[in-house]
Structures are given as C-alpha cells and as structure tokens.
C-alpha positions in Angstrom: 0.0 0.0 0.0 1.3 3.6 -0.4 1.4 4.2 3.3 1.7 3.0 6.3 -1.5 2.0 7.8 -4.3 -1.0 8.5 -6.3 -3.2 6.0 -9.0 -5.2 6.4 -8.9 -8.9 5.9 -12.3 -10.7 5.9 -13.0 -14.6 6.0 -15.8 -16.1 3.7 -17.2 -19.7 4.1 -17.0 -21.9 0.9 -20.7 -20.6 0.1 -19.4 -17.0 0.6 -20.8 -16.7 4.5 -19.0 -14.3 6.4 -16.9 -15.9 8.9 -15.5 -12.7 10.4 -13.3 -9.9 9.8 -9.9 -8.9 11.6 -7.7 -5.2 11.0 -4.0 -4.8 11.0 -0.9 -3.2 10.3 -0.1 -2.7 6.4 3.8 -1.6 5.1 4.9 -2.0 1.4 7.8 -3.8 3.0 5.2 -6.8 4.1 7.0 -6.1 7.8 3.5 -7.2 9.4 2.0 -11.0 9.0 -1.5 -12.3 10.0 -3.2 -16.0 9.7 -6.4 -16.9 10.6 -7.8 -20.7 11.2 -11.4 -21.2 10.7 -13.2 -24.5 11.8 -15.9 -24.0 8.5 -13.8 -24.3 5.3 -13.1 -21.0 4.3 -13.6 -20.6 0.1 -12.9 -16.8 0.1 -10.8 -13.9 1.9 -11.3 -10.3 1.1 -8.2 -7.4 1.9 -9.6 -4.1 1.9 -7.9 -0.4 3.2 -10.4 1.9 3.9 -8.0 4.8 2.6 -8.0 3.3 -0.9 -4.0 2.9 -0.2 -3.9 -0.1 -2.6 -4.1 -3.4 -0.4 -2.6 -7.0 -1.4 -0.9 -10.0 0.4 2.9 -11.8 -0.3 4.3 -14.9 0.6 0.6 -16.6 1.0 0.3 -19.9 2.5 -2.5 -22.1 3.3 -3.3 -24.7 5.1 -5.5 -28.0 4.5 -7.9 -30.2 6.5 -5.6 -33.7 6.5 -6.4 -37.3 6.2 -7.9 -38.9 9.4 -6.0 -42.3 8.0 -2.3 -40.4 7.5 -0.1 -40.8 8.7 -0.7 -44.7 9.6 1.2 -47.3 10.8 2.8 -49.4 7.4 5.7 -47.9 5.4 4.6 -46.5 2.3 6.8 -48.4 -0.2 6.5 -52.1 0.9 5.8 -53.6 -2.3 3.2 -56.0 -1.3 1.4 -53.2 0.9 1.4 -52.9 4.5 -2.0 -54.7 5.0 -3.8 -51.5 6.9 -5.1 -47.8 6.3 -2.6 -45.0 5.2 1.2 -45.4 5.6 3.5 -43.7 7.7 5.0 -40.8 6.4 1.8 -38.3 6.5 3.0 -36.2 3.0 3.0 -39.2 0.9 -0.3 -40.6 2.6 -2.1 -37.9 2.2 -0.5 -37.4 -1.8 -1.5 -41.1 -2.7 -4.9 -41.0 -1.1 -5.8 -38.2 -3.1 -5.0 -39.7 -6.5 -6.5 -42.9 -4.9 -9.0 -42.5 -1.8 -9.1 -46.5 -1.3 -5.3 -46.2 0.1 -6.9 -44.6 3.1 -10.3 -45.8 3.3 -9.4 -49.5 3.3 -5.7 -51.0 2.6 -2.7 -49.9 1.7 -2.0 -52.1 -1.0 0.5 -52.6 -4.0 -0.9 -50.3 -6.5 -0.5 -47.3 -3.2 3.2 -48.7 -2.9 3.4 -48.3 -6.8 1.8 -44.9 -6.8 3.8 -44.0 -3.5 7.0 -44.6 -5.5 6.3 -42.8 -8.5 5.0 -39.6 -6.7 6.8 -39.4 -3.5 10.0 -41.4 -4.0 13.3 -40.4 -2.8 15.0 -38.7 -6.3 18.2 -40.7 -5.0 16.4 -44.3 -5.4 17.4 -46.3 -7.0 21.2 -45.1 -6.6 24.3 -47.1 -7.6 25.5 -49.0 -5.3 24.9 -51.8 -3.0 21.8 -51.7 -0.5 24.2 -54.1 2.2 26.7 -51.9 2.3 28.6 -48.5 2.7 28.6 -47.7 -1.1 29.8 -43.8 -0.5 27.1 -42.6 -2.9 23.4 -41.2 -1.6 21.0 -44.1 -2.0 21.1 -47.6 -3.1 20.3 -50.2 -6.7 17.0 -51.3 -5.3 14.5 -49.1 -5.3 11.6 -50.6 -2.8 14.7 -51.1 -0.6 16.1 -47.5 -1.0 13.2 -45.6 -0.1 12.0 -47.7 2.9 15.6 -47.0 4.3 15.5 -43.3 3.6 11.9 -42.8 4.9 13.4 -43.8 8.4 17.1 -42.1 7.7 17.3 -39.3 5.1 21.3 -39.0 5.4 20.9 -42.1 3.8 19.8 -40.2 0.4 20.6 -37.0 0.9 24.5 -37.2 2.2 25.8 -40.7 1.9 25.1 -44.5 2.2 27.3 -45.6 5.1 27.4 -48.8 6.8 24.4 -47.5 9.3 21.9 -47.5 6.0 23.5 -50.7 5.3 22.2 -52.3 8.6 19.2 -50.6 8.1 18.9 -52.2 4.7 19.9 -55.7 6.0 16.7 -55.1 9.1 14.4 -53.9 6.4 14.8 -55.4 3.3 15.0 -58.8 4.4 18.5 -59.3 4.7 19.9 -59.2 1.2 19.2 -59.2 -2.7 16.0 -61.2 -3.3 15.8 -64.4 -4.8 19.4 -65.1 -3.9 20.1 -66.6 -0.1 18.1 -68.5 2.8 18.4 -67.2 6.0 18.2 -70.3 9.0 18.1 -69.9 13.1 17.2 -73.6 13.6 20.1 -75.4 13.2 17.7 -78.9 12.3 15.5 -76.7 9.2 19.4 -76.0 8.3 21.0 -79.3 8.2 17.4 -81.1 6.4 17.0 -78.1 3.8 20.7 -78.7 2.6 20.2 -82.7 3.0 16.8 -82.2 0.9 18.7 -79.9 -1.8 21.2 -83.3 -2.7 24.0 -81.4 -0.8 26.5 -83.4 1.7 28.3 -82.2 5.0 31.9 -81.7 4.4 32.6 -81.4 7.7 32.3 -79.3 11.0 35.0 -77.4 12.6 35.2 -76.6 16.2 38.1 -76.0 17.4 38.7 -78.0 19.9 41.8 -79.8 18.3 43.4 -76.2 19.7 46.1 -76.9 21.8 44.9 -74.7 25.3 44.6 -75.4 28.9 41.7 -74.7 30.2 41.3 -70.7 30.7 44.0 -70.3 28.4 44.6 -67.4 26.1 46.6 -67.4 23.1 47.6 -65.3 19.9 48.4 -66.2 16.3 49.1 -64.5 13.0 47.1 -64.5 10.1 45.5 -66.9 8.7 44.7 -70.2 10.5 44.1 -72.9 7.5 42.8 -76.2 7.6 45.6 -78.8 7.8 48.9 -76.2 8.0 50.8 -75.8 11.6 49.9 -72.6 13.2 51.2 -73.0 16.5 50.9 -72.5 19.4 47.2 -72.8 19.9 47.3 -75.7 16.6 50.1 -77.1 16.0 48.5 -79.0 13.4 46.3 -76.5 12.3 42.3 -77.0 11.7 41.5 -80.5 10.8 37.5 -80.9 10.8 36.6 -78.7 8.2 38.8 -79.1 4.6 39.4 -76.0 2.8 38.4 -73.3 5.6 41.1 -70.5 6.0 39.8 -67.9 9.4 42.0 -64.6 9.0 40.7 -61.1 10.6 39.9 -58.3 8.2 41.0 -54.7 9.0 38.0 -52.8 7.3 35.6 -54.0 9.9 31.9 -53.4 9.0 32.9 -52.7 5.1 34.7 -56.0 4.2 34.6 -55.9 0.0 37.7 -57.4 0.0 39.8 -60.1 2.2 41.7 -57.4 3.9 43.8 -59.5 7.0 46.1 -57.5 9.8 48.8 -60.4 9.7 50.6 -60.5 12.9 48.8 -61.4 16.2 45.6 -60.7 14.6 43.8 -63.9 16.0 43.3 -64.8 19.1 42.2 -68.4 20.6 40.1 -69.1 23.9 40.8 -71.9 25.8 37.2 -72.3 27.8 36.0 -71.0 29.6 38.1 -68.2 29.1 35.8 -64.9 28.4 32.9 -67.0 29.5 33.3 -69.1 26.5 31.9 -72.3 26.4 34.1 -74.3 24.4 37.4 -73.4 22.4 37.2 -70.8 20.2 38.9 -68.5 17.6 38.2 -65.1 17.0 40.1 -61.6 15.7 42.1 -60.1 18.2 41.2 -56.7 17.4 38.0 -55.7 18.5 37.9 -53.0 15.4 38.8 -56.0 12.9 35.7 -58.4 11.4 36.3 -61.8 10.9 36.4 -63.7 7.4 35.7 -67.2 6.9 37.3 -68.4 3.6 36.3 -71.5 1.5 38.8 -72.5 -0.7 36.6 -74.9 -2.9 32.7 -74.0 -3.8 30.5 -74.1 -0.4 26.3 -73.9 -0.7 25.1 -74.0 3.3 27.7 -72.6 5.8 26.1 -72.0 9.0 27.6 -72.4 13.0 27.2 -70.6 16.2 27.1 -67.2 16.6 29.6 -65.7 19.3 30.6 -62.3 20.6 33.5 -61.8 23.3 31.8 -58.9 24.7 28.4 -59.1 26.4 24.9 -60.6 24.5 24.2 -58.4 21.4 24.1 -58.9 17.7 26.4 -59.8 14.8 26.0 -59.2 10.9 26.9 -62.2 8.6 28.3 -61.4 5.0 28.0 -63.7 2.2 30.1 -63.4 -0.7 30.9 -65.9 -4.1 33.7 -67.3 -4.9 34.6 -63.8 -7.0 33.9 -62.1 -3.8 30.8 -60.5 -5.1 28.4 -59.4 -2.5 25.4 -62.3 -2.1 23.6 -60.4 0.9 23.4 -60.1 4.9 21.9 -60.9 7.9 22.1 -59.7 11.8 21.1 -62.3 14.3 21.9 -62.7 18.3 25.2 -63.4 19.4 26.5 -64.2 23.2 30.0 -66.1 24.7 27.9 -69.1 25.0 27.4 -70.0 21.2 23.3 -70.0 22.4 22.2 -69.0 18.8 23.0 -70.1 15.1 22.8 -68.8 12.0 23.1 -70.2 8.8 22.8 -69.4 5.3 22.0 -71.2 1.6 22.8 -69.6 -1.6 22.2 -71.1 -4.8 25.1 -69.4 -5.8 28.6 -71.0 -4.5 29.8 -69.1 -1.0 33.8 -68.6 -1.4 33.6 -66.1 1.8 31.8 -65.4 4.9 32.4 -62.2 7.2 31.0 -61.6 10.6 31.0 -58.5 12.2 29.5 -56.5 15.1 28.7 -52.5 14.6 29.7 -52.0 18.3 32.2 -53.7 18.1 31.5 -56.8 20.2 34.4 -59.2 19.2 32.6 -61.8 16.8 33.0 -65.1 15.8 31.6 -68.6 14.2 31.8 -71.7 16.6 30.6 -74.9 14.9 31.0 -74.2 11.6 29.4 -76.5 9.0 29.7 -76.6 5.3 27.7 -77.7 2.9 28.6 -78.8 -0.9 27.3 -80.3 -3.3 27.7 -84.6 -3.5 31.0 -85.8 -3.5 32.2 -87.4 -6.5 35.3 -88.8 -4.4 34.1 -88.7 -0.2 37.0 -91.2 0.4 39.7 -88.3 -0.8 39.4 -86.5 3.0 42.2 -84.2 2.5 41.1 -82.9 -0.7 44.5 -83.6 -2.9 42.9 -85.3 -5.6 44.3 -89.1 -4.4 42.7 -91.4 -2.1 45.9 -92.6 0.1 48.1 -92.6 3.5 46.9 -89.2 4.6 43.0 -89.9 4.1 43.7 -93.5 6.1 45.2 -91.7 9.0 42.1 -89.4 9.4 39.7 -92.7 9.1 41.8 -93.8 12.0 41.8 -91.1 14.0 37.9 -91.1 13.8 37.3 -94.7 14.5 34.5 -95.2 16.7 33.3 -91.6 16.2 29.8 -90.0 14.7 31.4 -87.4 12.6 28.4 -86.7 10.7 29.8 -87.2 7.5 33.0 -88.9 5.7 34.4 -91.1 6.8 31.1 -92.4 7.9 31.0 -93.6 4.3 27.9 -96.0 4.7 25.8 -93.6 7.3 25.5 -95.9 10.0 26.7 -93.2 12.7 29.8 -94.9 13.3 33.3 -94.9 11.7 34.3 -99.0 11.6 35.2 -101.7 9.5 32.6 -101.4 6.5 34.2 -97.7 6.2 38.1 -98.8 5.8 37.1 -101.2 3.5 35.3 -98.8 1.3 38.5 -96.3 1.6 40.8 -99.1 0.6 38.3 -100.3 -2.3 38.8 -97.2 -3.7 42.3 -96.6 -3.0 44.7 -94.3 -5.8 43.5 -91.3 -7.8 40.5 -90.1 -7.4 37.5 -90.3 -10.7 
C-alpha cells in the first residue's frame, strides 16, 4: 500500500458466508503477517484499506484439512502393501490418497506402494551402489529397498550410504538381494534343507583340536588354515573342516575385500576363558571383522554365533567365490554359542564375514559346510588321491559320529565297512 497503515482482511465460508473480519498493520515492506484458522472451510478472503491505499498479500500460504488415515502405521513403499489404512510418512499418505482415496479408506496395497514410489520417492532411489553396504554414494540399486531405508534415515539419500543405512537395509529389506540366499536360526530346518537340496556335510570345525589349557589365552598370526601348523594354539592346524582359511579383516563393518592385519591378529580361547563355552577363535582386534574363507565351492555354511563382549548382535556377509556381495543378515550373538545362523545360496559361498557395529568381538563356533555330493568322499584331504593321509584321518575317527565322511555308509559310526570302502577305492580319485 502507499502508506503506512491498516487493512482489512475478511473470511468467507466456501458458500461465501462471512466468517469474520480482523484489521492490522499494512507496510509495502510486508513487515507485518496475519493468519487466521477457521473450523468452517473457508472458500474466500477479502483485503480491503479503507483509505484506498492499494491493499494486497505476499508470501501466501495455506493450510489443508488432513487425512484422518495419515499418517498410519505401514511404510509406504512395501511392495506387497502394509495390509492397513494410510502409511507412515503423512505427506505421501495424504498425496497417494488423493489420487487414490481407497489407500486410506481400506488397505494400503500394492498399487498405493506403486503410486507411493512414482510420486513421492526419494529422487536418489534407485542409486548405484549396494543396499548391504557403505557404497559412499546417496541411496542404493534397489528401489523398494532405498526408499523404505531413507523414509526412516534421510542422510541415507541425501549425504551418503554408510554402513548404518547398510544395517538398516539388512533389518528392512529382508537381509539381502531377493531371490538369492536363505536365511536359517534352527540349526535342524538348516542341516534337512541342505540334506533335501542333494547337498553333503563336508565337515564341522570346532576348534577344539586347539592346543589350550583350560582358561587359556593365546595369539596367532594370520591366517589359520585347515591342515597347515599354526602354533601355538594348533600345531597341526584346523582338521574338521577341509578347505576353511579364518583370518581377521581390517575394514571392519565394510569387508569388500579379504583385507587381514597379519601379525597377532587372531586370538584363541581356551574355555571358559571370556565365559566361552568351548574353544574358540576369534580376531584379536575388536575394530577388525572376521572372514571365513572357503577355498573350494561351499552352498550351506552356517555355526554358532559368538561375541566376546556381552549378548548383542552380529552381521553375517555372504560373498561368491569372485567375492561379489550375495547379501546379509544380523542375528543374536552371546560367549555361549546360544544361537545359530546359517545361510543357503544357490550361488557357491567362497567367503563369509561376521562383524559387530559396536564392536562386540565376533566369531563362528561350529562351523558347517555344505557342498554339493561328493564325487570322491574317500579323498578326506582334498589332494585329488585317495591314500596314507585320508587313512590316518579314518583312523583317528574310529569309533566316532562325525556326521559325515568317513562315515562312508551312514551308520553313525566310523568302523570296518568304512576302511574297506577307503581301501576299495584306493589311488587317484575319478
């Protein structure tokens, strides 16, 4: 207005009622603001100076009545719907219930998550890289997975996707790429769905050929391999589990790549040292994860989970033989080995890496691999020859229940019928 003074501002109902009338300060600079709230709908609003001084508003806003359904309780971008009214982030319910009322009135289903995404989807999903881990871009390749991350975390999209968005992803997305792995928590469903695949037990490794006393506590270098001398703790080095290599991996919660300290970077319990219940190996660096390395073609490895700290939670990392990313899982972990995990990929496992975000000291106690059948279970070693070496591990379980080879015939028992069957097939291996 060309002065300063007072305007007029009245309120009209959607039917052009009056609602009321209110008069205040008026500057060409805009210095003054007023807002009025009406519980009738208001359809009109009238400025007016009574000196003719040229009246107008800037910087208008207005406000809406919103959904009674948003926000609700499901996350917006579940493909398959979140099975009640609304969704949870109120914007997006209240933008997708527009276009489609139905969102609101009844279910949330998967045309809402498909009109949720196109309308209301973070501009950064999909992104580039992984969803299971730090990638150092905003966002992540899957889109459903992306945006259900950065609904409950923005930094995720709008500054980086660090290894917290990666455990996010693992809690939210169901633990990896889909179609790829099977998650297990019951040691039986485990063993029977890799038995009912036509897969065989290699073996289990539990480190209790480790040379300890009882309470003892003892360091090694990287790596401890199946079969080769690391002493002190094994002096003969693992023996129930062919082709496992354990080594620590400095890049902690962002493994990509077998990355080991090398000197004293293992560390072996002699139960019940740090409340352990049975002998165990772990990295000796809290900040270091721990990597699990097959060096043949592996479908099912699974064990139990451990931390050295107090009860918490550990994230498993499944990689191929390429070392190519497969997916992840967090599950409960404690001294005691109380919990297992396991995992089956349809895709040959070459690495596994467990890891705690706090930090809690990690480790796999147990461990059993799963391959597929044998063409030569007599050859225990692996060297491609049935002979002296495979006989002296025969021996050495005689009498036993290993679970596999040399139990050649299944009976639960290494004996007689199993030598012979080693010495029938005696010499190179098919």
């Amino acid at each position: 207005m060309q002065g300063g003074a007072s305007v007029e501002v009245r309120v009209y109902s959607t039917i052009n009622v009056l609602l009321g009338m209110m008069t205040t300060p008026a500057d060409r600079s805009g210095t003054n603001f007023i807002g009025v709230w009406s519980p009738t709908l208001i359809g009109r609003i009238n400025i007016f100076d009574p000196d003719n001084g040229g009246e107008g508003g800037d910087n208008i806003q207005a406000w809406k009545v919103g959904n009674p359904f948003c926000p609700g309780e499901g996350n917006c971008f579940d493909p398959e719907g979140n099975g009640t009214p609304g969704c949870n982030d109120r914007a997006c319910c209240e933008a997708v219930c527009e276009i489609e009322p139905l969102c609101c009135i009844v279910e949330w289903d998967s045309i809402c998550a498909e009109i949720a995404a196109a309308i209301c989807g973070n501009p950064a999903c999909p992104g580039e890289g992984s969803c299971f881990e730090s990638n150092g871009t905003p966002g992540c390749d899957d889109p459903v997975c992306c945006n259900k991350v950065c609904q409950v975390n923005p930094f995720c999209c709008d500054v980086e996707w660090d290894q917290g968005c990666a455990s996010e992803a693992a809690d939210l997305c169901q633990g990896g790429p889909p179609g790829e792995l099977i998650w297990f928590t019951n040691q039986a469903e485990f063993e029977a769905f890799n038995a009912g695949e036509g897969k065989v037990l290699k073996g289990i490794e539990d480190y209790e050929e480790a040379n300890l006393a009882p309470g003892e506590v003892v360091g090694m270098d990287d790596p401890l391999v199946s079969g080769i001398p690391n002493p002190p703790a094994f002096p003969d080095g693992l023996t129930g589990l062919p082709n496992l290599q354990v080594q620590s991996n400095l890049s902690g919660g962002n493994p990509t790549d077998p990355n080991p300290r090398g000197a004293n970077a293992l560390v072996a319990f002699g139960a019940p040292a740090g409340n352990f219940v049975s002998d165990v190996v772990i990295a000796n660096f809290f900040v270091d994860s721990l990597d699990l390395i097959f060096t043949d073609e592996k479908t099912g490895v699974g064990g139990n989970t451990l931390r050295f700290s107090a009860p918490g939670s550990l994230e498993m990392r499944v990689y191929d033989i390429n070392n190519n990313f497969l997916g992840m899982m967090a599950a409960p972990a404690d001294p005691a080995g109380t919990n297992f995990l396991g995992v089956w990929s349809p895709i040959p496992i070459g690495r596994v890496n467990l890891w705690s975000p706090d930090n809690g000291a990690e480790g796999l106690d147990n461990i059993q691999a799963w391959q597929e059948g044998d063409p030569c279970p007599w050859d225990l070693d692996d060297d491609g020859n049935v002979g002296v070496p495979d006989l002296l591990e025969l021996i050495l379980l005689w009498g036993t229940d290993p679970g596999g080879p040399p139990d050649f015939n299944g009976d639960g028992d290494v004996g007689v019928p199993d030598l012979l069957e080693l010495i029938l097939n005696w010499g190179a291996c098919p």
